[in-house]
Structures are given as C-alpha cells and as structure tokens.
C-alpha positions in Angstrom: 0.0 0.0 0.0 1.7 3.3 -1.0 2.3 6.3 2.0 2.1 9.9 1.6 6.1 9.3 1.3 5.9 7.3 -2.0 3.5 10.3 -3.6 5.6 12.8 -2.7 8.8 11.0 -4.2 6.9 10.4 -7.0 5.5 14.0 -7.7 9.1 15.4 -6.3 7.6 17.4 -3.9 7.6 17.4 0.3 4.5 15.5 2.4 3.9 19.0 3.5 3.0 19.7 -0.2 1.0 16.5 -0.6 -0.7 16.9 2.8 -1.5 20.7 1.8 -3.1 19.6 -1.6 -5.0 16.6 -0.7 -6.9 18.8 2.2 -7.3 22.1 -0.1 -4.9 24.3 2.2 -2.1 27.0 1.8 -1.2 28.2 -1.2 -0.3 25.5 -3.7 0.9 26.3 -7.3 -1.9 24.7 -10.3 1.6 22.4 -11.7 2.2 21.3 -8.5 -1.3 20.1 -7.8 -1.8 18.5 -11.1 1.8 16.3 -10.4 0.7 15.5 -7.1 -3.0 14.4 -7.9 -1.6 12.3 -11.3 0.8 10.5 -8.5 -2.1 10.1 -6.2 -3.7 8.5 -9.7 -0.8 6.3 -10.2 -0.1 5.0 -6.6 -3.8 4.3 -5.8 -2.7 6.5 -2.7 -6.0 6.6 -0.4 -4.9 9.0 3.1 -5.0 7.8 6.7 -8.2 8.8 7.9 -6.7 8.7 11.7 -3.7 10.6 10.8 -5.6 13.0 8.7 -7.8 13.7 11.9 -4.3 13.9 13.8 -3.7 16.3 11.3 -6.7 18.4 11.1 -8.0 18.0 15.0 -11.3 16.5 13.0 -12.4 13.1 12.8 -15.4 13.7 10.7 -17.0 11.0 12.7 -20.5 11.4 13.8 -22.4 9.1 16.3 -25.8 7.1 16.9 -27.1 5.5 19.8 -30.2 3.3 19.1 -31.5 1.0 21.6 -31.0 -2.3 20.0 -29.3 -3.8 17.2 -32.1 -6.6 16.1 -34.8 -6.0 14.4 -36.1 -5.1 10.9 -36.9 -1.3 12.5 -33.4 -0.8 13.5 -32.2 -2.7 10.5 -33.8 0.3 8.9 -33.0 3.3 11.3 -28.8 1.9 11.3 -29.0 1.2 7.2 -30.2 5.0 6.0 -28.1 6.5 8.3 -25.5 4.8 7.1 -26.0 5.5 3.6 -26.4 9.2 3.7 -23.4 9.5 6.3 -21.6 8.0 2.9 -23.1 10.5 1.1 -22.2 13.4 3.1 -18.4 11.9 3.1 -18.5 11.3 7.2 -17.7 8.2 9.1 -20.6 6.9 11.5 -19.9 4.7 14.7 -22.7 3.5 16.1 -23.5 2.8 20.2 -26.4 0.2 21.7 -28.3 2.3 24.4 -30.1 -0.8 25.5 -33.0 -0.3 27.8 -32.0 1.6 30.7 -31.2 5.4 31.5 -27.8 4.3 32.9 -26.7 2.3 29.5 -27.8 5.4 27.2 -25.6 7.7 29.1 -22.9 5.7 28.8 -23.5 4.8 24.8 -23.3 8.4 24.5 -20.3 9.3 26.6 -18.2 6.4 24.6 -19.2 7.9 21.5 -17.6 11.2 22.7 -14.6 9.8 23.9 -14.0 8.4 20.7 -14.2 12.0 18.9 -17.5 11.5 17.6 -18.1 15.3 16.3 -21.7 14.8 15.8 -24.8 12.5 17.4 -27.7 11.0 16.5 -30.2 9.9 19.8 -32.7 7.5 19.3 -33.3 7.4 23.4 -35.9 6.5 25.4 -35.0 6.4 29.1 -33.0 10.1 29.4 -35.0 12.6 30.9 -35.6 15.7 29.3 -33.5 17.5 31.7 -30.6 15.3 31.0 -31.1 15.8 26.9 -31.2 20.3 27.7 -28.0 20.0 29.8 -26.0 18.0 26.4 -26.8 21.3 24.6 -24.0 22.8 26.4 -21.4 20.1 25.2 -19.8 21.2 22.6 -20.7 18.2 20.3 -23.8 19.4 18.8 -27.1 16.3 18.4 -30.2 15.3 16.6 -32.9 13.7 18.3 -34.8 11.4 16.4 -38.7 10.5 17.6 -38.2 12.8 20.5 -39.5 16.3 20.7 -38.1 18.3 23.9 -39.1 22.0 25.0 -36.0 24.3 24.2 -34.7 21.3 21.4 -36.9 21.9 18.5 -34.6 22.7 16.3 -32.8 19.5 17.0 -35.9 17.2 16.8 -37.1 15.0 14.2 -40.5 13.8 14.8 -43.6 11.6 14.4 -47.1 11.9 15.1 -47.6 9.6 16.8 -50.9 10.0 19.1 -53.0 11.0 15.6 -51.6 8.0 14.3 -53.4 6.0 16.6 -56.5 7.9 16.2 -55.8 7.4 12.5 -55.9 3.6 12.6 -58.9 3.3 14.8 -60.7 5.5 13.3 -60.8 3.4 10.8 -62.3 0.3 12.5 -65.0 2.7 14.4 -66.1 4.0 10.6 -66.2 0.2 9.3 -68.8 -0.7 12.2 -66.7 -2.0 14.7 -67.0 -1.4 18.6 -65.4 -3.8 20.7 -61.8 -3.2 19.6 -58.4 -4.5 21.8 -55.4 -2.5 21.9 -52.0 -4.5 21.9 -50.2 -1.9 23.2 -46.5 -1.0 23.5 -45.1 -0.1 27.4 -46.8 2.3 28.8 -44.6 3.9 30.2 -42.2 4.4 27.1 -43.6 8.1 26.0 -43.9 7.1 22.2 -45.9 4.0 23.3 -48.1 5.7 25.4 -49.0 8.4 22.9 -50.0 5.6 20.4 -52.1 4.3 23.0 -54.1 7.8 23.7 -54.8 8.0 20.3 -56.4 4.5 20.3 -58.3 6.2 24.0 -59.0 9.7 21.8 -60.8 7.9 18.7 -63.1 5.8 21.4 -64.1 8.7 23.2 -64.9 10.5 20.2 -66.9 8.3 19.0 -69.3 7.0 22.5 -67.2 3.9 23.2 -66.1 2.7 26.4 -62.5 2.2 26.8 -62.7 -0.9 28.5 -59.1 -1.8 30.5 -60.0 -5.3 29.8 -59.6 -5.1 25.7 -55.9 -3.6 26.3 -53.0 -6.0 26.9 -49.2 -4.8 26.6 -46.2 -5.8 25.0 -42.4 -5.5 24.5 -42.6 -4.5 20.8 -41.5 -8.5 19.8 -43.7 -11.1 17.9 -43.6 -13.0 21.3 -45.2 -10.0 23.2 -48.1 -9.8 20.1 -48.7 -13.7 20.6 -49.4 -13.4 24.5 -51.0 -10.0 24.0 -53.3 -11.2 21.9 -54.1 -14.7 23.7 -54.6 -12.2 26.7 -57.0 -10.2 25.1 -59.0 -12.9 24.0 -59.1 -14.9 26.8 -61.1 -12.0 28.4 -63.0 -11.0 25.6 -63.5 -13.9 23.1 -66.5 -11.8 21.2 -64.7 -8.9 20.2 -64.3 -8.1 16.3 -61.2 -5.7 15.9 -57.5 -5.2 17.1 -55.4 -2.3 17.2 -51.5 -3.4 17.0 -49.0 -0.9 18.4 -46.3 -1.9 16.1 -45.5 -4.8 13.0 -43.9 -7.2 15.3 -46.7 -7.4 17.9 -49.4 -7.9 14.9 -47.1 -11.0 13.6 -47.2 -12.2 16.4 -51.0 -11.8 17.0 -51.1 -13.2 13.5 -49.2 -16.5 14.8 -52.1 -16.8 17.5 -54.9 -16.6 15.5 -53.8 -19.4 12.4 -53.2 -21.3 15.5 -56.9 -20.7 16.5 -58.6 -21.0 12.9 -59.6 -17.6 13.3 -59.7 -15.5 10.3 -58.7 -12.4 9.5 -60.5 -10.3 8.4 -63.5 -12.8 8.2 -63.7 -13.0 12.4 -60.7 -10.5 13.3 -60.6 -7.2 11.7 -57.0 -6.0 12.4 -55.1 -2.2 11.9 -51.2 -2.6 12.8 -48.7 0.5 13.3 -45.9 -0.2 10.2 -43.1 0.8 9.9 -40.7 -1.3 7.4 -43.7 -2.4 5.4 -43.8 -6.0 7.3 -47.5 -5.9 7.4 -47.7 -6.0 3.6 -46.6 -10.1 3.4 -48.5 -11.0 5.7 -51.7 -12.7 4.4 -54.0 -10.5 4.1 -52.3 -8.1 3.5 -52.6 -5.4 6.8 -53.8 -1.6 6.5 -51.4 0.0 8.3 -50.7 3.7 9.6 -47.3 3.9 8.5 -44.4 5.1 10.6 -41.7 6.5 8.0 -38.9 5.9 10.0 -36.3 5.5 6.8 -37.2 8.9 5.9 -36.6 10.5 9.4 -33.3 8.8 10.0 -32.5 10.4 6.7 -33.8 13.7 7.8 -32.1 13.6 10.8 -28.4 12.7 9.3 -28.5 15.3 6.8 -29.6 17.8 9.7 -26.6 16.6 11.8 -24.0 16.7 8.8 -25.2 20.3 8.1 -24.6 21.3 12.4 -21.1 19.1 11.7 -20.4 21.7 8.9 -21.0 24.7 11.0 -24.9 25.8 10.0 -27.3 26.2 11.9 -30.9 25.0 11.7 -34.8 26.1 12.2 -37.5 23.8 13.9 -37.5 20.3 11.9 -39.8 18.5 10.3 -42.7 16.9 11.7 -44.0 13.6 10.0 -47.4 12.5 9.7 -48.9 9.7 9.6 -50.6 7.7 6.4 -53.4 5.6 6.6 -52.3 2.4 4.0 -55.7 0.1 3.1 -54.7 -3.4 2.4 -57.6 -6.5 3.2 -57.6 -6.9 6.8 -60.7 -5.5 7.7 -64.0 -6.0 7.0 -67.2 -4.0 7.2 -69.7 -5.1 9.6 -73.8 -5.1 8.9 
C-alpha cells in the first residue's frame, strides 16, 4: 500500500506539499497540484483517515445511539443512516443504548470519547432534563422521535398519538365497537402516545374504553402472541385489534392461524408499520405507516449540516398515512 512518502517522491515534492493539496490548504501552485494528484492517480494512494484527523484535530466522525441492534426497525433506522453518512463523506460509529437510563448515558459518553463530532439519539429512558444539559457540550445532536421544550430545532418527529386515532378510526367507521389495543409499554412516552390516540378515537366516538380489551407488549412477535391470547381470553367476542407496532401484529397473526380464526372474516386488524412488514402478511394489513427510513435520513443530513457549521430552524414533523390493504371487514 503506497504512503504519503511514495506520492511525494513520485510527484518530487515534500509531504507537507501533498498533505497541503490533498486537504485544499495554503497556497499550492496549479503544476504542483496536477503532479501531485496524477501520482495520487498512479499509486492508488488513499490518506489515513486517523492521521488526517491527527492532522486536522477532525475526525469527521459522527455518532448514533439506538437501543437495540435486532430488528427489521433498527435494520432500517442503522442502514439509512448509514447510507447518507456515505453521502455526506463522514464516518458513522454507532452505540447500543439498550433499555436503561444508565446504559444510554454511557453509549453516548463512549461515543464522545472516541471524537464523535456529531450525534444522532434514538433514546428513550433520558429525561428531558438530561437531553437540555447535552446542549451545552460542545458536540452538537439530533434527536430522532423525541421532541423536547428548548430542542426543537434539534428534533425529528412523528405523530404519533394522531396515528393511533388514525388507525382506529378506521375500525370505528367500518362498524366496529369492541376493539383491543396490543399496546406497547406504557410507560415508554412514544408507546403511550400511540395508546391515547387509540383512547381519543373511542371517546370521540361513544365507546367505552374498557381496560380489559388492552394487553401490553415488549414491541417483539412474542409480546403480540401473548397480547393477543390475553385479550382474548377475556374478551373472546370482540371483532377488531389495534397493533402498536409490525412485530406485535405477527405475532398476534401466529395466534390466531393457530386458533382458525380468520382475519378479516372473524378479526378485523389495523397494525402500526413501519418497514412495510404488514404487507406479506396474508392478508395483506392496513397499516398507519411510521416513515422511520425517511426520518433517519432527515435527521443525518440535519446533523452533517450542524457538523459543517450551520445552523438549523424547527425540523420537520411527520405525519402519519393511513395504507388500506384487506384486513378488515365492514360489519352489517
């Protein structure tokens, strides 16, 4: 593999010159350039990213804490992040917050003690207080799914309580009444605002929201499956199920084959999706969809453009969209 010595033998200049022209500074002469970039050419030279952060006191590195690795929603979230860190020419290193307060704070401190110049948070268990006091790091953040008094401007966001008013909306206008909830936990803010949307749309309409039709989960097919045994076993007459999330309404999906109970023919069923998961099962799920490829990719380019130096203006909010597919049914 060729140095920085080897192109500047070749080009017969110093590594001073070769280090000036590869990062654009000083004053460097248009021949000298040209013999320097042909030897760069010729060599297949490619620069030490460590030493050129040595170099420059910037490791163009930015960071991002999710909370777990496994998944086909952080498969997403981790995946289009990546891909327009690439774009915008930056290294990403990424940190598992897991599921306590204690393991976010330290996903986040490693990532700054590696230099990270930049972070993405995709937290749950920080307090808000803890989130306003990182403003006055020096390493500037986006939060993503997380809006925070005195952060808007660093907060990409989902609407997540209409959602859920969205989707059950749309059982209440095809007929249906006595609706479960497989909710996420409660006491998870996002979770919970997808559960008072599923309470708002009940009230609205006259119906009782009955604690007995609501069973929660850990956002896994194995939470759906005993969610939705739960709810059954309590309520074996009711016609409709609200899913928190994709996962849960698999595995609410795994229960009911197992039960010969069809969907939408005894079951009508509206799931939360986010990585379009919903659409292979069979039928085919009407969804509210949770675009969270397209907020990760907000949310890089925002924190490239605060690693550059700019500043930014509230984000962008993302709605929800109601996707019909064949899983429910209209009743007389």
């Amino acid at each position: 593999m060729a140095s920085i010595s080897d192109v500047a033998a070749l080009a017969g200049v110093s590594r001073a010159t070769v280090s000036r022209v590869l990062n654009e500074t000083g004053q460097i002469s248009k021949c000298t350039k040209i013999r320097v970039n042909q030897a760069v050419e010729k060599l297949n030279y490619r620069p030490n990213p460590f030493a050129r952060s040595l170099a420059t006191s910037s490791t163009n590195t930015a960071g991002l804490v999710v909370t777990s690795y496994r998944g086909s929603f952080f498969s997403e979230l981790l995946a289009e992040v990546q891909e327009e860190m690439d774009r915008q020419g930056k290294f990403l290193l990424i940190s598992r917050g897991k599921r306590s307060r204690k393991s976010e704070l330290q996903a986040i401190q490693k990532l700054m003690d590696m230099r990270c110049e930049g972070l993405i948070l995709h937290t749950r268990n920080l307090h808000d207080e803890e989130l306003l006091e990182l403003k006055n790091e020096k390493t500037p953040f986006i939060l993503l799914d997380r809006k925070i008094n005195g952060l808007e401007d660093r907060c990409v966001v989902f609407e997540h309580e209409e959602a859920g008013r969205l989707a059950v909306n749309h059982l209440l206008q095809h007929g249906h009444r006595k609706i479960g909830c497989i909710a996420g936990p409660r006491h998870r803010l996002t979770a919970r605002l997808r559960f008072q949307g599923y309470e708002m749309a009940l009230k609205e309409s006259g119906v009782e929201c009955n604690e007995s039709l609501i069973a929660e989960a850990d956002y896994d097919r194995q939470g759906g499956y005993r969610a939705m045994s739960e709810i059954l076993s309590k309520n074996p007459d009711i016609t409709a199920v609200y899913s928190c999330s994709e996962e849960m309404c698999a595995g609410a999906f795994d229960l009911l084959r197992e039960l010969n109970i069809k969907v939408p023919e005894d079951i009508s069923i509206v799931s939360f999706d986010s990585v379009n998961l919903c659409t292979v099962m069979t039928p085919g799920v009407t969804t509210v969809h949770f675009p969270i490829k397209e907020m990760a990719a907000c949310a890089a380019k925002a924190l490239s453009s605060l690693m550059d130096g700019h500043t930014l203006s509230t984000l962008k909010t993302f709605k929800p969209e109601l996707r019909q597919r064949e899983s429910v049914r209209v009743l007389n």
